[in-house]
N, C-alpha and C positions, 0 to 999 in steps of 0.2 A: 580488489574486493570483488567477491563475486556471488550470485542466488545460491545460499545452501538447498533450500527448500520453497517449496512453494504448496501452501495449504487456506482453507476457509476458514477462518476464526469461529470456532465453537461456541466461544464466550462473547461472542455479540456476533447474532442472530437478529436483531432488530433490522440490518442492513446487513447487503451482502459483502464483509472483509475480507479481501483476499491481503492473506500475510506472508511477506517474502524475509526469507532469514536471510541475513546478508553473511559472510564469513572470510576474511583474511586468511583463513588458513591455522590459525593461532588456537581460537573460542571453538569450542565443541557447539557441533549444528544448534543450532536452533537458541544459545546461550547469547551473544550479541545482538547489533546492529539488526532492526527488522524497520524496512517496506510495508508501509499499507497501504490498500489501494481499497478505498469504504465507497462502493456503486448505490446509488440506488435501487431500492427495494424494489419498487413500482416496474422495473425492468422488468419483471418475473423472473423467469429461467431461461432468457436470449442470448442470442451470442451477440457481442458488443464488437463494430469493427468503425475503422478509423478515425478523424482526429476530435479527439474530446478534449475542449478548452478546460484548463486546471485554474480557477477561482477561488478569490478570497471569500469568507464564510461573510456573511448568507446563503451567497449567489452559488453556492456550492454541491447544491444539493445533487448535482450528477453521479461526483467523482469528489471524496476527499481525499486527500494524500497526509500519512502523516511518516514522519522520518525518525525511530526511536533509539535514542543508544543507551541503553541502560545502564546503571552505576551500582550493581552489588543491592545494598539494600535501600543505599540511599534515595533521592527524588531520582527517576532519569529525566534526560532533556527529550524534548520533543520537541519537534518543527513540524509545523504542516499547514492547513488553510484557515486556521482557525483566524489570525489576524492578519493576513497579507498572502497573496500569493501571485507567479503567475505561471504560464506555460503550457504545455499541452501535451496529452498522452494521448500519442500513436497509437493505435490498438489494430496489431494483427488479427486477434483474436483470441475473446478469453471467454471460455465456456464454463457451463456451471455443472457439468455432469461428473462423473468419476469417467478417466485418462482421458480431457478434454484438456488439448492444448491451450496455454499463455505464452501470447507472444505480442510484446509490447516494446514501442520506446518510447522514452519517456525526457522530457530535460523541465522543471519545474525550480522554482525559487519557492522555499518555504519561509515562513517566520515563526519566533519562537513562541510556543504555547504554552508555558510553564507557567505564565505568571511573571518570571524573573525575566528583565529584562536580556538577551543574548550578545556575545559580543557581534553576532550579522547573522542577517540572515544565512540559507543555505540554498546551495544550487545542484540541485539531483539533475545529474545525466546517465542514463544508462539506457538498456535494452535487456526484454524477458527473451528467453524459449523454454518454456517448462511446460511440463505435463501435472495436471492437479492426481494426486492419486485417489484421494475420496470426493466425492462429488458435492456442492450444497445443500442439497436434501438429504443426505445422510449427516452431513456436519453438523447440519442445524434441524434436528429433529427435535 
């Protein structure tokens, strides 16, 4: 599996989401498997670097992680810090401007947040290098 894409969620601007499409090669970009990485707002528009602890919700208000695989039309699953979490994201560095590098690693245990219990939790290991192509004040205007 690997980052189709990497962009700021339009549709939630409340906080800054940076959304990574994840893609086997199979699902047309941006159709699968997506990466969230929800920062807080109060950041403003800084650049974020090294390790930021990944906490179960409350305590989360830094960094939420959520992990989504979606099913067509049906509910998708999601994992992230809503009930449980832990781990920590490395952060090379992720800017907020247009061609501001993301460059992250990441290993985090998520739990599931659907409501429906999961058969386990999930264990995200990976690493970013991507470039955002629109910036968050264009995304979220």
């Amino acid at each position: 599996v690997a980052a189709g894409f990497v962009r700021w969620d339009e549709s939630d601007c409340t906080d800054a989401s940076l959304l990574v499409g994840l893609t086997d090669g199979e699902c047309p970009t941006g159709v699968g498997r997506q990466l969230v990485f929800r920062l807080d707002r109060d950041l403003g528009e800084v650049r974020l670097y090294g390790a930021v602890p990944v906490r179960p919700a409350p305590d989360d208000e830094l960094v939420h992680v959520e992990f989504r695989v979606p099913h067509g039309s049906a509910r998708p699953e999601v994992w992230g810090t809503c009930a449980g979490a832990e781990g920590t994201l490395y952060v090379g560095e992720i800017g907020f401007a247009e061609g501001d590098p993301v460059r992250a690693d990441f290993s985090v245990r998520l739990t599931d947040c659907t409501g429906e219990a999961a058969e386990s939790d999930v264990w995200i290991d990976g690493s970013l290098d991507l470039v955002v192509p629109m910036g968050f004040a264009a995304a979220c205007r």
